[in-house]
VOBA-1610 file (N, C-alpha, C; in pm, whole numbers, padded with zeros to 5 digits, always signed):
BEGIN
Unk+02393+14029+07720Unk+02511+14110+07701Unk+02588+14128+07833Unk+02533+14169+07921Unk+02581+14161+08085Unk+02626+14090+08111Unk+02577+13885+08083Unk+02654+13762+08110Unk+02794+13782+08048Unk+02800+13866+07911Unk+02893+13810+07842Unk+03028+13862+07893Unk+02991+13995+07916Unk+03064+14115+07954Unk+03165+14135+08122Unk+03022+14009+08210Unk+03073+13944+08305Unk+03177+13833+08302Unk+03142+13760+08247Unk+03232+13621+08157Unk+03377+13682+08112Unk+03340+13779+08035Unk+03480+13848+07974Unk+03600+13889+08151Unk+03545+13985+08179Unk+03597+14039+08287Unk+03629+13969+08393Unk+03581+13783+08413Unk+03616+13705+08520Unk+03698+13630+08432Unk+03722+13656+08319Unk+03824+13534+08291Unk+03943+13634+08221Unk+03926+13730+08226Unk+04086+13810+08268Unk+04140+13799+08380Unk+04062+13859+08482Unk+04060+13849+08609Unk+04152+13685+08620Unk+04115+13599+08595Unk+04163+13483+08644Unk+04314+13465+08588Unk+04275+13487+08434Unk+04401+13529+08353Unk+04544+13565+08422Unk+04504+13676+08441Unk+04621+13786+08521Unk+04645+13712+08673Unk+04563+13683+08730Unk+04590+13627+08884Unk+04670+13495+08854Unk+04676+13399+08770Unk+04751+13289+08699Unk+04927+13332+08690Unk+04909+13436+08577Unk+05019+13498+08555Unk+05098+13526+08630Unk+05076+13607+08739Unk+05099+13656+08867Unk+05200+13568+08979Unk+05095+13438+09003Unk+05156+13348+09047Unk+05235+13242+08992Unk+05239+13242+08883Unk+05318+13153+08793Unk+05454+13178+08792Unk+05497+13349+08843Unk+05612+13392+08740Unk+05687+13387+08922Unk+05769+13209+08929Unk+05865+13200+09041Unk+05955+13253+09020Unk+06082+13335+09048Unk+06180+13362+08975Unk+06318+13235+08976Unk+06380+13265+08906Unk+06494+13138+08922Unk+06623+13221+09033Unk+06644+13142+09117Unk+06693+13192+09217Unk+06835+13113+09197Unk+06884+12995+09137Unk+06984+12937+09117Unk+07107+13008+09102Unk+07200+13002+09189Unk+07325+13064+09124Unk+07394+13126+09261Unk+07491+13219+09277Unk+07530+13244+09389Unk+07527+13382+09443Unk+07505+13453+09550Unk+07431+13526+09604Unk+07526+13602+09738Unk+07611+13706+09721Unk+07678+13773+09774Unk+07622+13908+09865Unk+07716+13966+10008Unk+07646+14079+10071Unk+07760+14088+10164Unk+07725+14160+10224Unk+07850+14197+10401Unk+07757+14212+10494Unk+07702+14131+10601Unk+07606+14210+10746Unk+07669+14281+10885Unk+07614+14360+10892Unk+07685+14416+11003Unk+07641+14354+11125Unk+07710+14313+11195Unk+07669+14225+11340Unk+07704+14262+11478Unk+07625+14330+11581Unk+07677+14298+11764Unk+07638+14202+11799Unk+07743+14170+11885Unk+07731+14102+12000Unk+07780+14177+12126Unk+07777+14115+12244Unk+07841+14129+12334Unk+07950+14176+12338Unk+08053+14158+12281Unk+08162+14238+12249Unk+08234+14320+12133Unk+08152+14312+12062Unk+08178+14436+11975Unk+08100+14418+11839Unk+08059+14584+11716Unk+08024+14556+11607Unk+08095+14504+11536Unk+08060+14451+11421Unk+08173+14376+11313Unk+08131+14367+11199Unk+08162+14322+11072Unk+08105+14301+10946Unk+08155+14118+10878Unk+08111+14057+10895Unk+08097+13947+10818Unk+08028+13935+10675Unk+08130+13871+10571Unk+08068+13800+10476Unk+07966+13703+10433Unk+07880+13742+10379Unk+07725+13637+10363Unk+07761+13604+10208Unk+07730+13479+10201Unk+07687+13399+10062Unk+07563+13293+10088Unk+07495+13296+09965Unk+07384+13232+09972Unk+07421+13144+09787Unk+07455+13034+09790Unk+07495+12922+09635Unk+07353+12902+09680Unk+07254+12927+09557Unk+07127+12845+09540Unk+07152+12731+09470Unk+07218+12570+09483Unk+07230+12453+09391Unk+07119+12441+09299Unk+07042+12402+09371Unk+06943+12324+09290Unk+06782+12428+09328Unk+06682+12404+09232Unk+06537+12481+09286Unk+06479+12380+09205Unk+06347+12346+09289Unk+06201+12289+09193Unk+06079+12352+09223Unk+06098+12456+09156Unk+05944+12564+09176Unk+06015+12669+09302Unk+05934+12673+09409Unk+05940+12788+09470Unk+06028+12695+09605Unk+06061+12584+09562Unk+06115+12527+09622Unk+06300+12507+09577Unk+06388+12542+09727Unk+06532+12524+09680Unk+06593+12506+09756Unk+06745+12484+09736Unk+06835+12375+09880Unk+06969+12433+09825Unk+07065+12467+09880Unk+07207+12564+09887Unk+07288+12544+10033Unk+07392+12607+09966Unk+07479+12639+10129Unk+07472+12818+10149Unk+07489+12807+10271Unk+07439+12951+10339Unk+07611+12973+10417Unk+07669+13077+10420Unk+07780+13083+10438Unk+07787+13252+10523Unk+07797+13179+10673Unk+07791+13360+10735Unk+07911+13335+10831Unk+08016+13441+10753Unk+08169+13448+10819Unk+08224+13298+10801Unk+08257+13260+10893Unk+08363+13113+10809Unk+08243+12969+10838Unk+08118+13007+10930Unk+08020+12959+10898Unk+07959+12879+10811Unk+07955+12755+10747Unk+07879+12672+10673Unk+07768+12612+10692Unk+07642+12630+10624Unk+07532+12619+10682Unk+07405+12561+10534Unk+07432+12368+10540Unk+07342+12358+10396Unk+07243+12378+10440Unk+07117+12422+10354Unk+07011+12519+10409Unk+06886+12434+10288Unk+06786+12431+10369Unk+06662+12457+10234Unk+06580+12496+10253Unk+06501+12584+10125Unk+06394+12710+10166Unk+06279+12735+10028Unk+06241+12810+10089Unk+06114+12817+09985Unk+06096+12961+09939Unk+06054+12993+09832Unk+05995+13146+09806Unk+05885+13148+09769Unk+05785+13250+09798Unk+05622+13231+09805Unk+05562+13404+09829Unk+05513+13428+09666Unk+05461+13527+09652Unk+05641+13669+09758Unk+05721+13670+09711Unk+05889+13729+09703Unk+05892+13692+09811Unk+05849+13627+09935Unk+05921+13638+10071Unk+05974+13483+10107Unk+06121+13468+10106Unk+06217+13364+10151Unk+06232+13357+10271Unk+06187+13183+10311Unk+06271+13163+10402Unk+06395+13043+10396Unk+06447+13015+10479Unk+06579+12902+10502Unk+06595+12878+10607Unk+06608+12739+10621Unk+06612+12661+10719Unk+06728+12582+10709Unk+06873+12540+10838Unk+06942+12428+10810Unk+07035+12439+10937Unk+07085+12306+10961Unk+07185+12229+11021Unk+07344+12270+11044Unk+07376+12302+11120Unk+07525+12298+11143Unk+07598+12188+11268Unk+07705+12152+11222Unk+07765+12046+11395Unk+07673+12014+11395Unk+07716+11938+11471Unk+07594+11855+11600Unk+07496+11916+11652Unk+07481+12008+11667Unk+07331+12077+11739Unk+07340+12233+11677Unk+07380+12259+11556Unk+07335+12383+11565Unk+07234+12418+11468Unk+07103+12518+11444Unk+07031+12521+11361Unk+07016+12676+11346Unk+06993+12720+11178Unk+06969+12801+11192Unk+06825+12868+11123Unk+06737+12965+11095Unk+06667+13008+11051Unk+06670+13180+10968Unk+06672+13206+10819Unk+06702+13299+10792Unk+06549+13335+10698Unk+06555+13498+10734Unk+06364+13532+10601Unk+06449+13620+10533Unk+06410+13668+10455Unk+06425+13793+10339Unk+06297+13819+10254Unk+06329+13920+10160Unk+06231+13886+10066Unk+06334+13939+09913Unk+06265+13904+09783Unk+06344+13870+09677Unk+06256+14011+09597Unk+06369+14062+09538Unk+06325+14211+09435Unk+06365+14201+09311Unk+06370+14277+09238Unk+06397+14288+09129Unk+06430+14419+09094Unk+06462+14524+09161Unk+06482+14648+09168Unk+06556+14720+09259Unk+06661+14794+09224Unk+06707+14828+09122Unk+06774+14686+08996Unk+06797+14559+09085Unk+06890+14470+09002Unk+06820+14328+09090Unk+06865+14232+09020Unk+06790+14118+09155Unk+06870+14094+09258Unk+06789+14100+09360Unk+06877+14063+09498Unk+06774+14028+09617Unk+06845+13942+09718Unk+06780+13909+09825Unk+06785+13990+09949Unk+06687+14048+10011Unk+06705+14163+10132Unk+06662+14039+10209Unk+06813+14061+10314Unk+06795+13952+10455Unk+06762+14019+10539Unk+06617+13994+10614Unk+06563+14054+10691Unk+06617+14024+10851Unk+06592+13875+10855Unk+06602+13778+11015Unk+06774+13678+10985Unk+06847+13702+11113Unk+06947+13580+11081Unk+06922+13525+11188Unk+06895+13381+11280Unk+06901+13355+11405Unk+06945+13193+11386Unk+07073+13231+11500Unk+07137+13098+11537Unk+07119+13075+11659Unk+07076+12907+11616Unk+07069+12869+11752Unk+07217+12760+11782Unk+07253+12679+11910Unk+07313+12631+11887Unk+07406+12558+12061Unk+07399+12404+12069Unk+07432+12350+12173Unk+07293+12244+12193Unk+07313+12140+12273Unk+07201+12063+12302Unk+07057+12159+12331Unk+07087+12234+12389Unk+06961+12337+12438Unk+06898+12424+12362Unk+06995+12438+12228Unk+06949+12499+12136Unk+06904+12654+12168Unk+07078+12731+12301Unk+07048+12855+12358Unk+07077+12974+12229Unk+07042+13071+12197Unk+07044+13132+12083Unk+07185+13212+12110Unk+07249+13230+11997Unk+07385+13301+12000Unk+07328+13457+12049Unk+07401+13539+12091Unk+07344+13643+12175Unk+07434+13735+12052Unk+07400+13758+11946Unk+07408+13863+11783Unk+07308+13875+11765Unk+07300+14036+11681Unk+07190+14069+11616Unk+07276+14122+11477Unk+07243+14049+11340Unk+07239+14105+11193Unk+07181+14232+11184Unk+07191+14325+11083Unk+07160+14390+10990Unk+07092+14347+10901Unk+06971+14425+10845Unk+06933+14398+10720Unk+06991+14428+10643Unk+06994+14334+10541Unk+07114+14374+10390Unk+07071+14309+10298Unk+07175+14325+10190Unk+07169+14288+10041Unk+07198+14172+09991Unk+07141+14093+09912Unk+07260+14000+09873Unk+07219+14025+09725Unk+07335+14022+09685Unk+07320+14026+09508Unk+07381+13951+09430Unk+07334+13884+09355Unk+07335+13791+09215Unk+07450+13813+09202Unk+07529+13708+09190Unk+07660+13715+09093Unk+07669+13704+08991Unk+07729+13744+08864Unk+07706+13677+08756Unk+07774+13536+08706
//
């Protein structure tokens, strides 16, 4: 009775841990916010968009759009926390994390924005805000 009772309780257990990780969300579609930004010479607010094109699993590839900025990007989501990776000009790269909610509504909280950019790849001297980005319909 103990085997069985064990048996029962490890294969829920597995059940639910399946479930869990199964449920990627679909991130496709386009993805709006405002960050507040210093630099060196003053605060400011720029427009963020995040177009998710295409996704295969927790895997996806978009353009990333900060202020007049164009930036095609590809990134991954893994257990809610995003990152993005991509190319601008000739030498510029950038790296962005968040993580993905579902509450109050779905949206992406951008945690990290960092540009790099020039042969040397010296980092732009801004710091982002954490913010929102939310689902368009």
């Amino acid at each position: 009775m103990k085997k069985i009772s064990l048996f029962l309780a490890l294969a829920l257990l597995l059940m639910f841990t399946n479930l869990a990780f199964a449920a990627t969300p679909d991130l496709k579609g386009t993805w709006t916010g405002t960050a507040k930004k210093i630099n060196v010479l003053k605060c400011s607010s720029v427009p963020v968009s995040l177009a998710i094109l295409n996704q295969c699993g927790m895997l996806f590839e978009g353009l990333l759009t900060i202020g007049t900025q164009n930036v095609n990007v590809v990134g991954k989501i893994y257990n809610n926390e995003i990152t993005l990776k991509g190319i601008y000009g000739s030498y510029g790269f950038t790296t962005v994390t968040g993580n993905y909610s579902t509450s109050p509504s779905p949206r992406i909280v951008i945690l990290t924005i960092m540009l790099m950019e020039g042969s040397d790849f010296s980092y732009y001297e801004e710091e982002y805000s954490v913010f929102p980005l939310l689902k368009q319909p």
